[in-house]
Every structure is written in C-alpha cells, then in structure tokens.
N, C-alpha and C positions, 0 to 999 in steps of 0.2 A: 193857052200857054200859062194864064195866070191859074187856071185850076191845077196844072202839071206843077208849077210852080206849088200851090197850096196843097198838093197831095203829097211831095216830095218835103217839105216844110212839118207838115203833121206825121210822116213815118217815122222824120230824123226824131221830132221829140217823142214819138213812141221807143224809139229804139233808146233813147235818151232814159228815158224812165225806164225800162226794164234793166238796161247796166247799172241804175241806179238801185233797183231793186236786189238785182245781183249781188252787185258788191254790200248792200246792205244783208244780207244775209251770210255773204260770208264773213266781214265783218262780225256779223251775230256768233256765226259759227267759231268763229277763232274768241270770239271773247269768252264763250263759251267752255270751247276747248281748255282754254287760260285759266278759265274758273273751277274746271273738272281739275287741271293738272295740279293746281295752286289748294285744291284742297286733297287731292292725293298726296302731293307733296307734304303738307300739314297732316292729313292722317299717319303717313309712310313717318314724319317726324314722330308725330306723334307716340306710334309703334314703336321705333326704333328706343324712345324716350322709356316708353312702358317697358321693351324689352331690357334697355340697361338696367331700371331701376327695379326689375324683376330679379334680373341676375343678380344685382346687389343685395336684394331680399334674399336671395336663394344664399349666397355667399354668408351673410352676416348670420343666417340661420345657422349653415355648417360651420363656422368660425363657432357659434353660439353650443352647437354639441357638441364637437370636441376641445372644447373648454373645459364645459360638464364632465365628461367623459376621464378628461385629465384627472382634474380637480376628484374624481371620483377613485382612480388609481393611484392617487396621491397619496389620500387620505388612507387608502387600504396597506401604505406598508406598515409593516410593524416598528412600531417607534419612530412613527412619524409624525403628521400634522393631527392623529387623535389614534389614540388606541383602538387597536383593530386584531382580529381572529389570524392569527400567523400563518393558514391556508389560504388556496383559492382553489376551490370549488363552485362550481353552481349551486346556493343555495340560500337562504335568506340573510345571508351576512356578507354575502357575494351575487346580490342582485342583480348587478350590472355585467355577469359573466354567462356564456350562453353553452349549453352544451354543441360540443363538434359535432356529434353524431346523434341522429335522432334513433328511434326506437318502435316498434310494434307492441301495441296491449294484444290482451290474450283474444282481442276482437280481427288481431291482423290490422288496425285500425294505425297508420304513421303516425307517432306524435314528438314531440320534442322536450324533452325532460324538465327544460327550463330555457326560456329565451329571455333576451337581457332588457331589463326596466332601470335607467338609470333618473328615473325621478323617485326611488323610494323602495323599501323593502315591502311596502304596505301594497305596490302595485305588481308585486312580481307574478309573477304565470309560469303555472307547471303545471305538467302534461298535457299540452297544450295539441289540440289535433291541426296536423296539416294540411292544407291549401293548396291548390291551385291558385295564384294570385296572375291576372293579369296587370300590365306594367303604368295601366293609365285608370284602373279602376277605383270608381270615386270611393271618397272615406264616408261609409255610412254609419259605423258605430266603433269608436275607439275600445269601446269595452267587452266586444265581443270574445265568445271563448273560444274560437278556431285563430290561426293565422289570417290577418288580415293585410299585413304587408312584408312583402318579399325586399329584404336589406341589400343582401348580397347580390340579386338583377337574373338568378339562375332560373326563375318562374314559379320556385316554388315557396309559401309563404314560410316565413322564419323569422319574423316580430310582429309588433302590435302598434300602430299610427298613435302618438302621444301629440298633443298640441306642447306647441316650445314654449316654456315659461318667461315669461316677459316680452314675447315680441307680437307684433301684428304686419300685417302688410302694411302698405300705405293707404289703402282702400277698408282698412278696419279687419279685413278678414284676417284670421288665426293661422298662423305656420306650425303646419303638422310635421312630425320625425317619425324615422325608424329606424332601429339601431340592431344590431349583432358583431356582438365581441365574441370572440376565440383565443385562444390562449395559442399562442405559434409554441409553447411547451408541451403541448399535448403532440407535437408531432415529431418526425424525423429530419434530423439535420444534416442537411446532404455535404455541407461543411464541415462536420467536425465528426460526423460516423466514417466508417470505413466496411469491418470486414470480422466475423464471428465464425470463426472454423474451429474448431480445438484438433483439429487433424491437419491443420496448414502445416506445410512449413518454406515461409517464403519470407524475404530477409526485406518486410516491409516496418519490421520491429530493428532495435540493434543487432537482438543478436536471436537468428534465423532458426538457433536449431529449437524445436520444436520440445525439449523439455525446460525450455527456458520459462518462468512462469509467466513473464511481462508480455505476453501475447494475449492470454486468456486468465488473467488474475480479475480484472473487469476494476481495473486503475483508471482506465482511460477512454474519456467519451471515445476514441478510436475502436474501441475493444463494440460499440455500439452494430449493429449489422444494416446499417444503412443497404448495404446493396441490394436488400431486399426489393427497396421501391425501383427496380430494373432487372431483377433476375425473373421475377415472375413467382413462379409454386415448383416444387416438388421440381428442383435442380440439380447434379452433382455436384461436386464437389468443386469438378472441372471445370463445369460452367462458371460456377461461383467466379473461380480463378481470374477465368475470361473478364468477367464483369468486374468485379475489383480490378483490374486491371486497367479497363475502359475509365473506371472513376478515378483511379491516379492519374490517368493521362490529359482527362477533363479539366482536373486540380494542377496541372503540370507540378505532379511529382516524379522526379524519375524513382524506379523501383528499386534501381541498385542503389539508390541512397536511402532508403528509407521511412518511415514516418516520423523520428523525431523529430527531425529540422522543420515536416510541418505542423508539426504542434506545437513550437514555441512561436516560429512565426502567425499563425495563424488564430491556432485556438485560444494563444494568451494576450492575443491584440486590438481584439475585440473591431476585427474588422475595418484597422483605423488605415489608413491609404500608405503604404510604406515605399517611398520608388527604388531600394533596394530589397521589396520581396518577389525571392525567385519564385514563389507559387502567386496560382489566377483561382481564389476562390471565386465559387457564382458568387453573385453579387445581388442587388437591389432590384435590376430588371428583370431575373430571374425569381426573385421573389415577387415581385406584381404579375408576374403572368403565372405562377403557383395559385396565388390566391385570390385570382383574378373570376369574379362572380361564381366563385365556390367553386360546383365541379363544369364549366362551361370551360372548353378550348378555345382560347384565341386566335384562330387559325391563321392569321397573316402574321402572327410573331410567330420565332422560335427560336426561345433564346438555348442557352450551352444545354442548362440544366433539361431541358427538355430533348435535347439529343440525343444525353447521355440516357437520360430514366424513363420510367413509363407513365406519362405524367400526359399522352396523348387519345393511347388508349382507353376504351370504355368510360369516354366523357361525353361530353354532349355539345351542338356547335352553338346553340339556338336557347333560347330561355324555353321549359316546358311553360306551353300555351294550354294546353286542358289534361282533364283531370281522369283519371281510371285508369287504364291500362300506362297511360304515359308517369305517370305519378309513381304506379311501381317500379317502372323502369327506372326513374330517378331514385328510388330508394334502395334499390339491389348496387348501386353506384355510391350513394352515400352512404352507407354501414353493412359490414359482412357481419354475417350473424353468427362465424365461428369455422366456415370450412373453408379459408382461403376460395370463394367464389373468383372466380378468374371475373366477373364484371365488376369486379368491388376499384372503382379508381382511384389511387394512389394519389393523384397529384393536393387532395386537401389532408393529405397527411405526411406531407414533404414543407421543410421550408428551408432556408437559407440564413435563416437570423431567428436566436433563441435565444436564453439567457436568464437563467437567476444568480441571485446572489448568498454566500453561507453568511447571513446576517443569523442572529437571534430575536426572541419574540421580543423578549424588554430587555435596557442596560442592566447590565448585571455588574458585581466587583466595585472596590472603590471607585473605579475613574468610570465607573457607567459603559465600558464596553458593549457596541452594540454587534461586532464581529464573533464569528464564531472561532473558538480556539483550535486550533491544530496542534492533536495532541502528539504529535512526532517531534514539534521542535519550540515549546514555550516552556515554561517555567512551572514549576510545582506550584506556587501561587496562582498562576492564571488557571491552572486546570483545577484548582482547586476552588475556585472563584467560578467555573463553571457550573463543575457539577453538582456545587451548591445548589447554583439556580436553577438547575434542571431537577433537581430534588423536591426543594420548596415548594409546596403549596399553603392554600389557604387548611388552618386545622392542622397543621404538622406540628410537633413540639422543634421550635428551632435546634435545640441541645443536640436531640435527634438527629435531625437531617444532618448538622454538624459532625457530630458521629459519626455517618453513615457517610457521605460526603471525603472527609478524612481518610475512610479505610480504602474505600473507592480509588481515593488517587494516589494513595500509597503504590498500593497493590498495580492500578496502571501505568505508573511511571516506571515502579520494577520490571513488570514484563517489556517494556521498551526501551529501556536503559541498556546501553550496552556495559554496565559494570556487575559486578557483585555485591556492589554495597547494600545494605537495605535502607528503606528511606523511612523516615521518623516525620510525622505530622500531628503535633499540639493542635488540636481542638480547637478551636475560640468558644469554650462554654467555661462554667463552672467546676465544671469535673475535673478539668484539669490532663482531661485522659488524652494517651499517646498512643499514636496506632504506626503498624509499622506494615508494611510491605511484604510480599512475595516474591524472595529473590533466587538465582542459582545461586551455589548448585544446591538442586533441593538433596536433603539424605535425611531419614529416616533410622528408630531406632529398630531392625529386623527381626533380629533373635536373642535369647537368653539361655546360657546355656553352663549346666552345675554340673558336678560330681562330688560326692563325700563319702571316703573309704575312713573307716575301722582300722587300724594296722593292728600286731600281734600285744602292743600292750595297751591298745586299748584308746590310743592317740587316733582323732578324726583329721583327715587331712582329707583340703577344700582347693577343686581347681574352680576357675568361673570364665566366662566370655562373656561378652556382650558382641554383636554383630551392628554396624552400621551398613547401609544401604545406600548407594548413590544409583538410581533407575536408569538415568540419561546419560550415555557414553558421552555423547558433546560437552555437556556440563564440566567445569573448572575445577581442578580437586580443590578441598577448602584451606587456604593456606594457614600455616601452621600460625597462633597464637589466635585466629578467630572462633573457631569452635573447641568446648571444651564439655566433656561429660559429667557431670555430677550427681554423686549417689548420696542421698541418705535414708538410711540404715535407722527406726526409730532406738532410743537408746543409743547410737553410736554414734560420733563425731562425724562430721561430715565429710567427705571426699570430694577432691576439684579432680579431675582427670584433662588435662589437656589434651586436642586430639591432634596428633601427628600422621599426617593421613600416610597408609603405604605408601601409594602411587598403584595400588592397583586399581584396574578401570570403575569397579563396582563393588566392590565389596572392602569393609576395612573392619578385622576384627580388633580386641581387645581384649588378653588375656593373661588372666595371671593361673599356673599349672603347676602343680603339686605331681612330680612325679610317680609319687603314689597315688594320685588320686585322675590318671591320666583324662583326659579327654578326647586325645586324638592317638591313634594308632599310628607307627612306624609307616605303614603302607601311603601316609598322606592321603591327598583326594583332589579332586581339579571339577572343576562345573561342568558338565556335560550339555548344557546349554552353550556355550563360551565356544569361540572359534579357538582353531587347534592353538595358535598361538599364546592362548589366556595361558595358558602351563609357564611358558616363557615368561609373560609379566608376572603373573603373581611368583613366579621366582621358588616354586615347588623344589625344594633338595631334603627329602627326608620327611622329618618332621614339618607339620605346617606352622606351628608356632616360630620356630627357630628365627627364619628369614623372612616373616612378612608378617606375623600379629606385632601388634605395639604392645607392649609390658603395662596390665593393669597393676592397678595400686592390690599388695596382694593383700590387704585385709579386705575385699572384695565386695561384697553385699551380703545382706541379709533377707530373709523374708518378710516382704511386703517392703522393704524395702523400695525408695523410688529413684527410679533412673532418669534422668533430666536430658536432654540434648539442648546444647543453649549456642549460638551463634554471637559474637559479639556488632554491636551496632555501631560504627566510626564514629556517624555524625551526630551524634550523644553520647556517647561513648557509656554505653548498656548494655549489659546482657542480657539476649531474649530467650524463650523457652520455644524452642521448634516442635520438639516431640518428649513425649515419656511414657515410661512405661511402670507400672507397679509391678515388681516380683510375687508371683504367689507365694499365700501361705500353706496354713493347714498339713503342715509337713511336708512341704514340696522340696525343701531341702534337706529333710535328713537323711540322714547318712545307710551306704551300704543297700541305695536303689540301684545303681548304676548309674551312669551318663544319663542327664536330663534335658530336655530342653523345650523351651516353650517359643513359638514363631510367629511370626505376623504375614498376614499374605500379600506378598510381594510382586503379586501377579500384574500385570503391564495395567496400570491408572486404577489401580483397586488400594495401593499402598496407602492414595491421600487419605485414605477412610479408616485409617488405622483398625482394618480387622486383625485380630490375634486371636489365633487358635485355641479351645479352650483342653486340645488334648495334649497330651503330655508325652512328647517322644520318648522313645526309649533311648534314642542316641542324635547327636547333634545334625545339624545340617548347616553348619557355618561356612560361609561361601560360595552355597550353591543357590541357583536361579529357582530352587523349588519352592512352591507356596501350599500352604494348608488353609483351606479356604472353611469360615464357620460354616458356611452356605452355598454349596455348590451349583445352588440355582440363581447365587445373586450374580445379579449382573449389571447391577449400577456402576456404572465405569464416572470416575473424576479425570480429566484428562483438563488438566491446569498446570501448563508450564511454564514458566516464563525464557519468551524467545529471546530475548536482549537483541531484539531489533527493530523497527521501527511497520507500524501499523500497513498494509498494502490497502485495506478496504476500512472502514468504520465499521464496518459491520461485526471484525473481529473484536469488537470489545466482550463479542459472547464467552471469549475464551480468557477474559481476565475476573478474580472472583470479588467478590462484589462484599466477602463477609471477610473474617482473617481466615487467613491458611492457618492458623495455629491452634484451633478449637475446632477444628471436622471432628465430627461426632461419625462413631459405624453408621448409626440408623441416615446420616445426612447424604442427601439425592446432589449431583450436579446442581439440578434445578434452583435447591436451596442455597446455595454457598456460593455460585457462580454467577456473574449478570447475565439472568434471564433471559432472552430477547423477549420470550411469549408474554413477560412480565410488564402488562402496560405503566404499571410506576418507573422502569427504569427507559421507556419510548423518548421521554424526554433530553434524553443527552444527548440524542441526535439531534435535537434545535439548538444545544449550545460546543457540543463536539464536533469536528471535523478531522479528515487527514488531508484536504486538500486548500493550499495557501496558493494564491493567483497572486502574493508578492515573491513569491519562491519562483515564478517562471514568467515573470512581465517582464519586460527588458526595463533598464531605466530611461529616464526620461531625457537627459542627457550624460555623458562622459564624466564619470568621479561622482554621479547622483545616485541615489538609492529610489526604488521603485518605491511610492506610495504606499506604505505600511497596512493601508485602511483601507486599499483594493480589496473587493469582495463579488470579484463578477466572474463566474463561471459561464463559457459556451456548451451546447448541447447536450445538457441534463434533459432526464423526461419528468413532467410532472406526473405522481399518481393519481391525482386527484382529477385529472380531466383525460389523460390520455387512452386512445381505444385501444382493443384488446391485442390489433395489430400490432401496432408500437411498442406494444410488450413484450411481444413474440420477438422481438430482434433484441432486446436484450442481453448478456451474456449469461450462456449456461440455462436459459431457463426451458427450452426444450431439449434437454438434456434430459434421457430415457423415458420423454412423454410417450407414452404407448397409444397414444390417439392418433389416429390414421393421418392428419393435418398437424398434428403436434403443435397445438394449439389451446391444449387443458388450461394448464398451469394460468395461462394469457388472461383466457376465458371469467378462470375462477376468481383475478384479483377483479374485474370488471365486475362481474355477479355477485362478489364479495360487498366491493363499495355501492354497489346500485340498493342493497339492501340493509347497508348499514350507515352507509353516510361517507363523509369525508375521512379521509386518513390525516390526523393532528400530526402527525411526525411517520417518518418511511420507517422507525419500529414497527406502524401500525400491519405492514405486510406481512408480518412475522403472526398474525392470525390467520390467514390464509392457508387451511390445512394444505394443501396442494403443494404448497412452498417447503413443507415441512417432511414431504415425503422419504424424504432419502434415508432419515432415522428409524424408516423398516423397511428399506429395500433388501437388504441383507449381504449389499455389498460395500467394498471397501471406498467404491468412489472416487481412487487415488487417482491421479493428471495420467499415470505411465502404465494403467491398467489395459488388457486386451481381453475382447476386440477393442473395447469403448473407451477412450478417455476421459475421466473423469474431474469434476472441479475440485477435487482435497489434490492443495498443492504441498503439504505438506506430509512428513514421512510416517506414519503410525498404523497401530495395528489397532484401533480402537472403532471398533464397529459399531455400528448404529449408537454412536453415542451425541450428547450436545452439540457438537462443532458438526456431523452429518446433519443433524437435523439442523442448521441456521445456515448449511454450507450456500446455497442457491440465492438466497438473502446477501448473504457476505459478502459473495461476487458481483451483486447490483446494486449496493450498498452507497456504492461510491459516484454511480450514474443515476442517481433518481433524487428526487425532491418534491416536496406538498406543495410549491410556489412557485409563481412568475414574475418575469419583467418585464414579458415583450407580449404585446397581444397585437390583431388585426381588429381595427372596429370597421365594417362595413355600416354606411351611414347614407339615410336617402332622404332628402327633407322636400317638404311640397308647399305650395299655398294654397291657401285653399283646401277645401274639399276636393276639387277634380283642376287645380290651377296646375299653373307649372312645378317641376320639380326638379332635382338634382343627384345622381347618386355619386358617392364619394369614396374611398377606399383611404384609410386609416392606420399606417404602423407605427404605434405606440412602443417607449421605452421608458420606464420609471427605472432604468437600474442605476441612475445613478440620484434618483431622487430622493432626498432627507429633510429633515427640520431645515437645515442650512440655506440649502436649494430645493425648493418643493416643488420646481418646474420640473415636468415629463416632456421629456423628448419626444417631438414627431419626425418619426424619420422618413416619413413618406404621408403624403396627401394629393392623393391622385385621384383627376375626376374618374370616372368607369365609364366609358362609353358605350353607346346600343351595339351590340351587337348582330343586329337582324340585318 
C-alpha cells in the first residue's frame, strides 16, 4: 500500500513538472510571439513613418519644380520679371519648352527635337533619340544622350532625370526630376473652334446666308475647324454638318440661336463659372483626361469631350513596355508625317483651355503701354506711338523711322476712317515735315485735251479740257470748295480753278471751247463701258459741254504748262497736291493740227501709277472708260483703296500703303509703295497692332462698371511656333485649292518652313512661306461668290494676281494665330534616389495673367497621374 501510495505520490509530481514545463513554454511562446508582434508593430511604424516622410520628400520635390517651372514662365513674358525673346518656341532661349511631336532623322531613327531642361540653356538637348523607358528603371547616367526618363507615364522616354537643386532625402541621398512641358497652344480648342466650310450655309453665324462674309472672313477663333478632331479624313460636307452639329449639342448650343451668344458668354470669359451661362463648355475634367500620360486612354473615365471626339481611337490602354516594333506603333500615334494617317491620334492635339494675350515685346509711348493697339478704334496718337515702336530698331536714324512711322498712320487711319477728311501728322523730328493720308474719293488728273484753229484773218482760236477721273463708283463726289485745279502756265499768272464736280459717277470734265475751235461734235458721245443708264446721269442733250462740263477759266493752259490737282486738308487747313500733270511741249499746241489729246491709263488699279500715254491722239476721249497703255505687257496692278471701314483681319494692313499716295512713280511696284507683308522690316507691327480688343466683348464686372481697359487675354489662338502641321490644316481657308490628294501642302510647308529656319518673331513671319503665297499665280480671281469653288477675296475687284491675292490666305489667319502662350501642361515625375520611390504629377499652367505687378502663374490643375497597369 505504501509503495501504491509512493508510486501514485511520484506520477502526481511527474505530471506536476511537465504542466510546468508546458505552460513554461507557452509562456515562452507567447512572450515570444509578443516580441515578434512588438517589433513588427515597430517596423510596420516604422514604415508607415518612412512612407509619410517619403511622400513628404516626394511632395516638397514636386512643390520644388513647379515653383521652378513657374518662376521660369514668369520670367519668359515679355516685360516682365527680365527681358526675354517675345516668342515661344523650343529653342535655346526656351529651354524649358519641349516639342509636342517628335520626329524621324533620315536613319528612320524617332527623336524629339528638343525636350525641356529647366535648370539652364547650357543643359538643353536636341535631337534627342527615343527610348523605351521602363517605369521603375534605375537612374544610371543623367547625362546620357538618348531619353532616359519618361514624364508623361505613356512608356515612352521624353526627358532626361536632372537631380533637384537644393534638396536631399533625409537619408542624404539626391531627388532626381523629370519634366516635359507642351504648349496647350500648339493644339485645338474644342471650346472655342467650331466649323470651316466656305460652302455652309447654316444660320450658326447671325446672319445664315452664305455670302455674308462673317462666316469665313477668319475674325473668329469660331471660324477655326475644330470638328476635325471627330470627323475623321476625307468627309462631306454632310457629315461635316452632322458633326458640328453633335459639337453644338455637346456645348449646349441650340443651332437656331446661333454662335454669337456663345462667343461672348464663353470665348470672352475666360472660363470663369457664370450660374446664368446657358452653354456647358468641356471643362477641367475633360482636359485631364486629354492630356492624361500623353497618348494613353483612361479607360474607366469618359468624360463629354471624349464622347463627342475621337480622342479614344488609335490610343494606347497601357504604357509601351518594350521597344521595336511597339515603339513604331507609338510613333505612327504621335506624329502624322503628312497624309492624314487614320492611326495618327488626336486626343494630344485637342484641349479645352488655351490662351495668349495681344501684349507687346517692350512698353512702348509715353505712358509705357504694354498692350497691343487696336487699330479700329484708338487714337491717331496711340497708333502712332505703335508703329513707331514696331519700326525702331537698333541703327535706325530715329528722324527716319519718325518719318516713316507718320506716313504709315496717316495713310492707315484714312483707309479706316469712315470720313473724307485727310489726316495730317507733324513728325516729332527736326524737319518739321507733315505727312498726310490716303483718303476717298481718290480722282486722278485723266486726260488733256487742245485744239487751235486759224480763222480767215488770221486769228488762233483755243478750246482745252482737262478730264478728271473718279475709278470707284462707291467713292463720295468731292464737295464743292475742297478740290480745286491749278494751272501754271510758265510766263503766265497763275490760275485757281475750283472744282465743282457734275455729279456724274466717274468722269468730270473741264472746259473752256471756242466755237471755232470745236472739240466735241453735235453728235455728243456716252462711255460704252457705262451701263445703259450712264446717258441719263451724265445728262447727254446735244452738245457735251452744254449740260455737264464745268466752265474752265478760258485763258486755259499753255505748253509745258503744269496742272495741279490739289484737295484741301480741314485739320490744317492746307492745300495738298494729289496729282499733276505737265502739258507737252515742242509744238503740241500749235495750231491747225486738229483736236489733240494726250491720256493717262485708266485701266482698273494701273491709274495709282500715273502712266500717260506718250502718243498723241488725233481726237479727244473725254469720258470714256478707254485707256492708252505705255506698255501693254505691264501688269503691275496698285490696288490701294481706302475702304472707310474698319479692319476684319490684321492681316489687311497689306492693303494700306506704307510710302504717300502722292509721289507713285510709273516705274513704282505694289511691293514698293504698299506695306509689304514679305517685307520682314514691316513683321513687326504685328507685335504692337491688333484688330482684336477682349475689353470690346468682356462683359463688365458689375452694373454701371466698365470692363478692365488692360484685359489682354484672348481664347483659342494657335501658336505657330510649336503647333503640328495638323492644327494647321483646320485653319481657315488654308486648304483652299491644295491640289494634294490629303490637302495637307500648304500645312506641311509652314512646319518644314519653321523646322529649317527657326522660330517665327512675329505671324508676318508666315508670309515667307512660298506655299501661302500661291494664289498671286493661280490665275484666278479667288472671289468668296466664284463657281464651282468659293473663294477667300471677300471683297469685289477685278484685280488678278495682284498683292491682296498673294497675302489673301495670310489675311484670313491673321487674326487666329500667334508666336506665344499662356497656358502649358508640365508633365512632372520626381524620384529619390536612383531606383527609390517616385511620384508622377500633371501640371496646368497659366501666366496670362502674370506681370511685374503680379508675377505669380496660376496653377490651374495639379493632379497626381496614377498607374495605369
């Protein structure tokens, strides 16, 4: 019993000790545990700790470039925080700006013309070959000469990894960038484009009917052909139709109202939130998924603009991961090489937000203006204070430019004026000298016309005419005590002839007539040129002298004798000399030749060139439309009128003359005596002239206030200086009789233009572009109401291939183009480290409203880019 006892006694404390053992082990285990979880917990902080303070690095890097980035568009405007080059181009004076479109060398080899270096002009990179970049590959050499980092997240490389200046991690290591800026002016603006038919006629303008010019004058970013990015290639007219259609309904316009209601609400508001505007332009969200990792679809958005256009098409869903065959496929997506390729994708050449301003390069004028003048409604001062400064350069005689300056705005105030008066402009030099204007109605001295008979004892009796000329039926007759003719006769006192015009439409002679010594025959005469009613005004009964010449002074003229036409000047009240004529000598007047007369040719824009015939008619031709040309082969045409209306494009400044109207010489060309466009000394009045004022159509700011005077922000302009050949092609009028199968030349040739000569200083510069200039030997008339084709000459003339054809194409886009921006995208991707974390970021920039004043640039959007994979 007691061993039972002692055997039972020793199990209990075995079993004793092994629960002791047990629970000493799990004991163990759980402290264990406790220790595992207690330092997971502490690494997991730990991490968490590294991860925020990473993000914070990652953030203060992005906060860190587009500071840079700012501060870099800041300083680029003109008259701003430092003087700078009045373009934006890709090029070393615009480092920080990246081409949209890359390019193929003659190896077929993709490269990108210039990608953006905002630490320096000294670091910038051009032609640059591209990469396959993957999204996490480490930075082995920032100085490498291929693409080594991809900005924009689409796969393919498009900058170069720069270390950030000033910053470090917190572990010492270096925060690397990469950046690509684009210009959103280099694209189309699905806001403020519309619709480019010159054969519509659909009542999205005021007024529907189709010879109305305001459809196709190319006044109005509308007049731009956005629809393109959603009609596709090679469409009717119909389809067109269809699709404009779909993009009013997008914009909730209705069509029976119009587009001007959405151009004042819209294009002059710059996008600012109205809660009484009846239209839904795209907006902001629509613009991040435009420009959303270049050409990559974000397939789980889709916003309006993507509804409406084809912004889905021939994109890509995935960033390109390797290189060869997939690299081409990317590049037939980012640049068409000229034949509308149906893969070429649209959506990185659409945006929804664009915008420069008509500034000038430097203040100009007393009070330092830095806006550009609108010469439709400012003051003979300020235009004159312009085109100074767009005259001036370094090496100019100031006297000069003064001079020249002077006659310039004479001359363009008269053709815009709607009066008669001529305008007088004092000089500011030494000279003293006064320049006067080109006013209606222009008249001209035409013809001269004698006879001197013998009678039976011996007495010479003298009849004479003079013919004046008015070209332009529209033209005002000149009221009576303003023009007055005067002859002297050397040896003979002088004669004032005042002129009292008929009232016939074009013709007013002046004659004094010796019965014996007739000049016109009983049978009268009437212009066979003249529609049947000219008989009825000029008032034909009999004799033509009777009822409709005015009565010269009858001691008449003499040989060599000189005829003056002189207008008088109100606001100086001066008499100017318009035209004259010397009378021949050498016996041209003696007696017992018969009726003489000597003519100037009067042929349609040949009169400004004062030719006169050097033969000597047998018999007069007073009143009639016929001309006597020296040179039947000349065909130098002057076609300088002054409209007395107000400018529709800039462009037409081609047709105001740039020297006086009162010294044309025969031997003198258009080219000479008219502002040039091809003339790159007068390019420059495009950086201080304008015809369009955004305080003419801003609403005010409130009730009884006046719009901001010093508004200078235009929407959907294109820049030339960066936009692809596309962009160009929707322009107005510019594939207008391209005979290229894609009608795509003209587009082509301003691209291949700039790619080899550089940046365009001013949108004169397009006026080099032979291709632009074609239509001055097409050998048609070009008019808007021509068939089959309607043409861009919207105005009425018979002047064939002359100056105004050859700048016609120019003139029309004159008004839609510009060398500068305000609004760019910066794609931005900053890392730590060599292969650490990273960040990429998407960037819309606005400097339009930046100045000395305010030299902050607006960020209108900074939104991280998410993976798409």
């Amino acid at each position: 019993m007691r061993a039972g006892r002692r055997n039972n006694r020793t199990n209990r404390h075995g079993a004793d000790a092994g629960s002791a053992l047990i629970l000493t082990v799990v004991l163990t285990t759980l402290l264990a545990i406790v220790g595992v979880l207690f330092v997971m917990v502490t690494r997991i902080d730990k991490m968490g700790t590294q991860a925020v303070s990473q993000n914070r690095e990652l953030t203060l890097a992005t906060q860190t470039v587009v500071a840079e980035i700012s501060d870099l568009l800041a300083q680029d405007v003109p008259g701003g925080l430092e003087t700078e080059e009045y373009y934006d181009y890709p090029d070393a004076s615009n480092a920080w700006l990246a081409d949209l479109e890359p390019y193929q060398d003659p190896n077929d080899v993709p490269r990108w013309r210039q990608i953006s270096s905002i630490t320096g002009a000294t670091n910038r990179k051009r032609n640059v070959m591209i990469t396959v970049i993957g999204d996490r590959d480490p930075i082995v050499d920032v100085n490498t000469a291929v693409t080594n980092a991809d900005a924009d997240g689409d796969g393919v490389g498009d900058a170069q990894w720069f270390e950030v200046p000033g910053i470090m991690t917190s572990k010492g290591r270096p925060v690397y960038a990469a950046v690509r800026i684009v210009d959103n002016s280099a694209m189309l603006n699905v806001n403020t484009g519309y619709w480019f038919d010159p054969n519509r006629a659909d009542p999205s303008f005021a007024n529907p009917n189709i010879t109305d010019p305001s459809a196709v004058d190319g006044s109005s970013p509308l007049q731009i052909n956005a629809i393109a990015l959603a009609r596709g290639h090679a469409v009717d007219s119909a389809q067109g139709q269809a699709i404009a259609e779909t993009l009013l309904q997008a914009r909730r316009i209705d069509p029976l109202d119009g587009l001007s209601g959405y151009e004042n609400w819209v294009l002059w508001r710059y996008l600012t939130p109205e809660p009484n505007n009846p239209f839904t332009p795209f907006d902001l969200s629509d613009e991040l998924e435009l420009r959303y990792r270049g050409l990559i679809n974000h397939g789980r958005v889709n916003t309006r603009v993507e509804t409406w256009g084809r912004f889905k098409a021939n994109t890509i869903s995935t960033p390109v991961d390797f290189g060869g065959q997939e690299l081409d496929n990317w590049f037939i997506r980012a640049r068409d090489g000229g034949s509308f390729d149906p893969n070429y994708a649209l959506r990185h050449v659409a945006t929804t937000y664009n915008m420069d301003r008509v500034i000038t390069p430097r203040p100009f004028g007393a009070v330092g203006r830095t806006k550009k003048v609108n010469v439709n409604n400012v003051s003979v001062d300020q235009v004159y204070d312009a085109v100074f400064a767009a005259l001036e350069r370094p090496g100019r005689d100031p006297a000069l430019v003064h001079a020249e300056a002077a006659q310039i705005t004479a001359n363009l105030v008269d053709y815009i004026d709607d009066d008669d008066t001529v305008t007088a402009i004092d000089a500011p030099s030494a000279s003293g000298a006064r320049y006067h204007g080109f006013e209606q109605p222009c008249i001209y001295i035409s013809e001269i016309a004698h006879n001197a008979v013998t009678d039976g004892i011996g007495v010479v009796h003298h009849s004479y005419a003079v013919e004046l000329f008015k070209p332009y039926f529209e033209d005002r007759d000149p009221e009576d005590g303003q023009w007055r003719l005067v002859i002297e006769t050397p040896g003979v006192d002088e004669i004032i002839q005042p002129i009292v015009w008929s009232g016939l439409r074009r013709f007013h002679v002046l004659l004094a007539e010796d019965p014996l010594a007739e000049l016109f025959n009983d049978d009268g005469f009437s212009d066979p040129n003249e529609p049947p009613e000219a008989a009825t005004l000029y008032g034909y009964a009999g004799r033509y002298g009777t009822p409709t010449a005015q009565a010269l002074d009858s001691a008449g003229f003499g040989e060599r004798a000189t005829l003056t036409l002189q207008r008088w000047v109100a606001r100086t009240d001066e008499w100017i000399t318009v035209d004259f004529r010397q009378v021949p000598g050498d016996g041209w007047m003696a007696p017992d030749q018969g009726p003489r007369s000597v003519q100037r040719d009067i042929s349609p824009y040949q009169c400004r060139r004062w030719l006169w015939s050097p033969t000597v008619l047998a018999s007069h031709t007073l009143g009639h439309s016929l001309g006597q040309h020296d040179d039947p082969n000349d065909t130098r045409l002057i076609q300088a009128h002054p409209l007395n209306r107000t400018l529709r494009n800039i462009g037409e400044l081609g047709m105001v003359f740039a020297d006086s109207a009162y010294g044309v010489r025969p031997e003198d060309t258009a080219e000479e005596v008219l502002l040039d466009l091809m003339n790159p000394a007068y390019g420059e009045l495009f950086n201080y002239l304008t015809v369009l004022d955004p305080t003419q159509n801003i609403p005010p700011p409130a009730p009884g206030l006046s719009p901001d005077p010093d508004e200078t922000r235009i929407m959907g302009r294109i820049n030339i200086n960066t936009a692809p050949w596309f962009v160009f092609a929707q322009l107005p009028w510019i594939q207008y009789q391209d005979t290229h199968q894609a009608k795509s030349t003209r587009a082509r040739d301003i691209v291949t233009y700039r790619d080899a000569n550089g940046p365009f200083e001013n949108i004169g510069g397009l006026m080099q572009v032979a291709a632009l200039r074609d239509l001055a030997s097409d050998g048609l008339d070009n008019l808007n109401d021509a068939v089959p084709e309607r043409g861009p000459d919207l105005t009425r003339d018979s002047a064939r291939d002359d100056l105004e054809e050859r700048d016609l194409l120019f003139t029309r886009m004159s008004n839609l183009v510009t060398v500068r921006s305000d609004v760019f995208t910066a794609y931005i991707v900053v890392r730590l480290g060599a292969n650490g974390p990273q960040k990429r970021m998407m960037a819309i920039l606005d400097r339009s409203q930046t100045s000395d004043l305010d030299p902050a640039v607006r960020v209108v959007a900074l939104h991280p880019v998410a993976d798409p994979r």
